[in-house]
Backbone as a ProteinNet text record, in pm:
[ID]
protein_1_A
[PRIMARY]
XXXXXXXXXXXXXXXXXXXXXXXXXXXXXXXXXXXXXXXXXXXXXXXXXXXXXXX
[TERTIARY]
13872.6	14011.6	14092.4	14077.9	14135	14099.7	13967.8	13941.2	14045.3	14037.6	14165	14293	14326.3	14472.9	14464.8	14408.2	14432.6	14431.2	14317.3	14301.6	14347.8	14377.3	14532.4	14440.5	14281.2	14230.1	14204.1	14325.7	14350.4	14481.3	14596.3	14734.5	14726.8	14895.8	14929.9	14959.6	14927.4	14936.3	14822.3	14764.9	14685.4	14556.2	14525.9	14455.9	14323.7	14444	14457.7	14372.8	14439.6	14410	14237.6	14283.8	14106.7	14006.8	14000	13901.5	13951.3	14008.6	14041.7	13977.5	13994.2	13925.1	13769.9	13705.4	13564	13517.8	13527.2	13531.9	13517.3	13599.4	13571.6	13455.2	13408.7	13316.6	13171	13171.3	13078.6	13043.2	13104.9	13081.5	13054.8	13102.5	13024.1	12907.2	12827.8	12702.5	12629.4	12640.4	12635	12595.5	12673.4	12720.5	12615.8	12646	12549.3	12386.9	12350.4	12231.1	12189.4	12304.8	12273.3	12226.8	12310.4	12294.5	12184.6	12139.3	11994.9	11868.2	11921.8	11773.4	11793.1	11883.4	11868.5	11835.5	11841.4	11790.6	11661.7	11588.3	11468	11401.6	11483.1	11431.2	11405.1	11510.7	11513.6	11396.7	11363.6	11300.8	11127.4	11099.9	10993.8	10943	11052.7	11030	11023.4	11069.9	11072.1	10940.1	10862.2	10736.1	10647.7	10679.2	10596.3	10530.3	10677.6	10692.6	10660.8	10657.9	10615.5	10416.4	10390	10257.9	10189.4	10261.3	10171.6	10197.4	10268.9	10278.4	10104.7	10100.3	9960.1	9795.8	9833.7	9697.5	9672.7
9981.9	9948.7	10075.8	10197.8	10282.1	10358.4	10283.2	10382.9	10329.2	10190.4	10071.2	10144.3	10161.5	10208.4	10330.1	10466.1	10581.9	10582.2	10533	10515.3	10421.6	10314	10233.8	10151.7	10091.2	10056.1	9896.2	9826.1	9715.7	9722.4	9634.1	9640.8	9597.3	9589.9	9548.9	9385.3	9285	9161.5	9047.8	8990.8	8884.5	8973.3	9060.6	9140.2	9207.1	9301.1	9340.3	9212.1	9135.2	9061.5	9000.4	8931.9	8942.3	8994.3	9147.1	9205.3	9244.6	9257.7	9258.6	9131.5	8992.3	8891.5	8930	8957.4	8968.8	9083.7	9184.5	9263.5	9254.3	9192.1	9108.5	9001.8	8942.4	8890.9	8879	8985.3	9061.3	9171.2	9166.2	9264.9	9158.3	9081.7	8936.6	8905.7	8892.6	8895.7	9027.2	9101.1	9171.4	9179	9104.8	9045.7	8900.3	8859.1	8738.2	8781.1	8849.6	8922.1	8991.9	9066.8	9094.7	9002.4	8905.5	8799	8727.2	8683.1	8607.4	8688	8871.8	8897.9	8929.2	8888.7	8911.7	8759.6	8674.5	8552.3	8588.6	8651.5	8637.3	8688	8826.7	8913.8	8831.7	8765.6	8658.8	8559.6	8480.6	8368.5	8487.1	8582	8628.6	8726.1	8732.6	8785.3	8640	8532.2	8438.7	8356.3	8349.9	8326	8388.8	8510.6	8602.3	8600.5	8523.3	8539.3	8410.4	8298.8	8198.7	8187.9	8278.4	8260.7	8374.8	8428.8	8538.7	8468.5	8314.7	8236.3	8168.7	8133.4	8083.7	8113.7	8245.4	8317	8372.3
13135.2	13155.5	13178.4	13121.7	13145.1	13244.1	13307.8	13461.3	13569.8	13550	13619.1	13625.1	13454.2	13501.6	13585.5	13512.5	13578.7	13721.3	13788.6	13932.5	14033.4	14004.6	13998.1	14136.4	14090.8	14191.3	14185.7	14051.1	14114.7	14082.2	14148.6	14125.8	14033.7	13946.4	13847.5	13879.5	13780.1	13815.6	13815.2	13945.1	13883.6	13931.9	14013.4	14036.2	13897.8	13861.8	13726.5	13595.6	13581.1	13524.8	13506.7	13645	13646.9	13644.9	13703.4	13626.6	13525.8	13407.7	13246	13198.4	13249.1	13203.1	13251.9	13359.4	13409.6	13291.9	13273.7	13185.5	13082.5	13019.1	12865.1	12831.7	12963.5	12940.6	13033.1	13057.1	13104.2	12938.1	12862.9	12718.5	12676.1	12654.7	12576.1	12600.8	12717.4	12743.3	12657.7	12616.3	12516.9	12359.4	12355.3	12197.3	12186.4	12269.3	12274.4	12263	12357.7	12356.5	12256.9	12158.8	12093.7	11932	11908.3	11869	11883.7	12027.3	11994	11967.7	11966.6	11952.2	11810.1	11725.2	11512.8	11517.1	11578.6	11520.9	11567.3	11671.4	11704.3	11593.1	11555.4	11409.9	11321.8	11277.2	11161.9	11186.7	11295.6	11277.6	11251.6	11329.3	11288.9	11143	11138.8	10982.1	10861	10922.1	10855.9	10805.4	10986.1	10977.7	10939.1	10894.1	10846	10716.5	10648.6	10508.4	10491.9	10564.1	10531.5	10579.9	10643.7	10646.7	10531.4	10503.9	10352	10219.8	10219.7	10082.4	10107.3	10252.3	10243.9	10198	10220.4	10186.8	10037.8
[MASK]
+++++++++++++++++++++++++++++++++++++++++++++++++++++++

């Protein structure tokens, strides 16, 4: 966002806007990703611990 403003390479307005909205969730893909890979952690550490009660 602050490369946007300084370089002033979208106008101010709906321009602007939209990439500020694209941006924000284009980082969300992120967060998300980061998110399903601690559940991946979680579910395999889970099975882990549920297969060493067996033995």
């Amino acid at each position: 966002m602050v490369w946007l403003n300084e370089t002033n390479i979208t106008r101010r307005g709906e321009e602007y806007d939209g990439a500020k909205d694209a941006l924000k969730w284009a980082a969300m893909t992120y967060v998300v990703a980061a998110l399903a890979s601690i559940a991946t952690l979680v579910q395999y550490v889970l099975i882990f611990l549920g297969n060493r009660d067996r033995e």
